[in-house]
C-alpha positions in Angstrom: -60.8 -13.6 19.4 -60.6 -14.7 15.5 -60.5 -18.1 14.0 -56.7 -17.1 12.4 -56.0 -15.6 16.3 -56.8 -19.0 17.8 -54.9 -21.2 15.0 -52.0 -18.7 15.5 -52.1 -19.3 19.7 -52.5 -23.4 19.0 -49.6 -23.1 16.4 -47.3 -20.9 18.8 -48.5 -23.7 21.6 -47.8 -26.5 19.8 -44.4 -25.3 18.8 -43.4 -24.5 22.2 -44.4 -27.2 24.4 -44.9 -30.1 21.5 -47.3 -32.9 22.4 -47.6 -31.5 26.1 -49.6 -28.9 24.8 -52.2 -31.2 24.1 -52.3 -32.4 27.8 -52.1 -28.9 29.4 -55.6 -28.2 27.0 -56.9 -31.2 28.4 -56.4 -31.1 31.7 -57.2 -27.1 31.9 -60.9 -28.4 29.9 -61.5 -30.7 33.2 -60.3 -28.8 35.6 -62.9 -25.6 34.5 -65.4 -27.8 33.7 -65.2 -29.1 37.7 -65.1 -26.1 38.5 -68.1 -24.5 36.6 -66.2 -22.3 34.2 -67.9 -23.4 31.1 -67.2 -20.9 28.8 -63.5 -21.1 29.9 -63.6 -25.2 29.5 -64.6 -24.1 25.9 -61.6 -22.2 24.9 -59.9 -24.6 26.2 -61.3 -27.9 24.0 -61.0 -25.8 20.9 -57.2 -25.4 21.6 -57.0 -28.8 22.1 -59.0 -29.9 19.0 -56.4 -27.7 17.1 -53.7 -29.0 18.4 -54.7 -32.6 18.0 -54.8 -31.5 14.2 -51.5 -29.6 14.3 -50.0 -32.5 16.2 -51.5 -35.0 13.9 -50.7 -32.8 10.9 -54.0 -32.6 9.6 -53.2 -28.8 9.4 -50.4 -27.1 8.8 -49.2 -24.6 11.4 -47.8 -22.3 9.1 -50.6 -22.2 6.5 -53.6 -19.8 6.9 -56.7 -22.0 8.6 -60.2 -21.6 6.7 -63.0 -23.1 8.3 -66.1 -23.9 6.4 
């Protein structure tokens, strides 16, 4: 999956479920992380670091992401 495929799955997230989303990443991060699926629990925490900026707005949802 690409960076912009990742910003574009937070954005449609975010503007879905709002500030939920945030705690759906968060609880899906400690429940695979119980549950061994580190790689999974990974995804996850990006998603929710994005979102926290989205949510914040730190980034913009509708501009194209460029990470340094």
């Amino acid at each position: 999956m690409s960076t912009g495929d990742l910003y574009r799955l937070a954005s449609d997230l975010a503007a879905e479920h709002g500030a939920a989303a945030s705690d759906y990443a968060s609880r899906a991060v400690m429940t695979l992380e119980a549950e061994g699926s580190h790689e999974r629990a990974q995804f996850w925490f990006v998603m929710l670091v994005l979102l926290g900026d989205i949510n914040s707005g730190r980034i913009d949802p509708d501009a194209r992401i460029s990470i340094h």
